[in-house]
C-alpha angles and dihedrals in degrees: 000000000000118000110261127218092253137347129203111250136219137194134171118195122173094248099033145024118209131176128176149151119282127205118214076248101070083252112142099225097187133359149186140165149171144193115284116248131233089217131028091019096155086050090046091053097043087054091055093043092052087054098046087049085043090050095050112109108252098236080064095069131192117340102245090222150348133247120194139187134194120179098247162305094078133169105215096183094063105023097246146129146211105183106186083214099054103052089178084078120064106156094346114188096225099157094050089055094041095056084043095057098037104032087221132102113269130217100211111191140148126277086249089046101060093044087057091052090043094050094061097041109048098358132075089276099083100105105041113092094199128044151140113227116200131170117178110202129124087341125358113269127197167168153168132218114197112199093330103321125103115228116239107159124190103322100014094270098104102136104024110143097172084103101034107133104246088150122046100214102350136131111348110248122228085246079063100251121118132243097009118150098251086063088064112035115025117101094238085059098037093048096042094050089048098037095219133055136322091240089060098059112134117237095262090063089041089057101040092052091047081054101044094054090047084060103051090048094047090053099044085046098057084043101052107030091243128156108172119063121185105202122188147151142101097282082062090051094041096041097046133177098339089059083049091044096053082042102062099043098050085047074054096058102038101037092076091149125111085218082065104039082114101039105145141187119219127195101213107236086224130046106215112211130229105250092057081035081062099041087051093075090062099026098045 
């Protein structure tokens, strides 16, 4: 499919929906969002689409295409979605209904997977040819690029970390599993284990979730063969430097490896949104 000048994008999150227009240069021409339902959510979202089409000025024309992102698990090979956080959808199939509303081809990825895209193509990512993007929000989003090639794996799912063990036996998850790193670092874990804000965690949460997710990217590095890590979200931001400093010694302590002796962490400058993360996976 040729790029087109600009695709309508699309991005469910589990607090929020959002859909917008999206220039060929990454430039969100035009945006909206709500929050996202606990009932009626494709109707929610179609309603939303068919304002945002409505709201384009006329001499814009059609999007060409649509790009659209849902935090995982996906099923790529048959457009569909089953986010743990918005128990309305099991096996949802997002990209049917979203070729039936809008008449145009649609890109369907995770929400990981559309950061990573959208790392190489408009983020600091766009020389290095292997790397591991996280961003550790609501849920944990991810993905991983070896030399050049994005991992998808059978279903689209292929460097997820959101589920990786860093806790034998530990908190149940909301997948069900116990100790996985969502459980641990997300804001929807952290909040609802403090009852109050992320901004009010005491120094002992601050520093387990620093270690547990040293732990998951010490593991998916050795596994992978991955120096570079992008690392992102609003638990970083919140958290701060005390989360960054309990990281990186416990990356200190289990990335033993010669292959890793420059294994390095990077804060992206800019924070992409979702809507050009999702456009990425046309426009790229």
């Amino acid at each position: 499919m040729n790029s087109p000048d600009h695709v309508l994008a699309v991005a469910v999150e589990p607090t929020r929906l959002a859909a917008g227009i999206v220039g060929a240069s990454g430039t969100v021409l035009l945006r909206d969002r709500v929050t996202t339902p606990s009932r009626d959510v494709w109707q929610t979202l179609e309603q939303l689409i068919r304002r945002v089409i409505a709201a384009a000025p006329e001499e814009l024309g059609s999007p060409g295409a649509v790009g659209a992102s849902c935090t995982g698990p996906i099923d790529v090979r048959a457009g569909t979605v089953s986010p743990p956080l918005v128990p309305a959808w099991t096996s949802f199939p997002l990209r049917e209904h979203l070729k039936r509303l809008t008449g145009r081809p649609v890109e369907l990825d995770t929400a990981g997977g559309a950061i990573t895209e959208a790392e190489r193509w408009l983020g600091e990512a766009t020389r290095v040819s292997s790397y591991l993007k996280v961003q550790i929000d609501t849920t944990v989003e991810s993905g991983c690029v070896i030399d050049g090639v994005r991992l998808s794996g059978s279903l689209g799912n292929a460097g997820a970390i959101a589920h990786l063990n860093v806790e034998p036996g530990g908190k149940e998850c909301q997948c069900g599993a116990l100790g996985c790193l969502e459980a641990y670092v997300s804001s929807s874990a952290l909040e609802a284990e403090l009852n109050r804000p992320l901004g009010r965690a005491t120094p002992p949460i601050v520093d387990r979730t620093g270690i547990m997710i040293g732990r998951a990217l010490a593991s998916v590095c050795a596994t992978l063969d991955v120096a570079t890590v992008f690392l992102s979200g609003n638990v970083i931001d919140v958290l701060g430097d005390p989360l960054l400093e309990s990281l990186h010694r416990e990356l200190a302590v289990r990335s033993r490896l010669t292959n890793l002796s420059g294994l390095q962490v990077i804060e992206p400058h800019e924070r992409l949104s979702p809507l050009t993360a999702a456009a990425s996976l046309v426009l790229r």
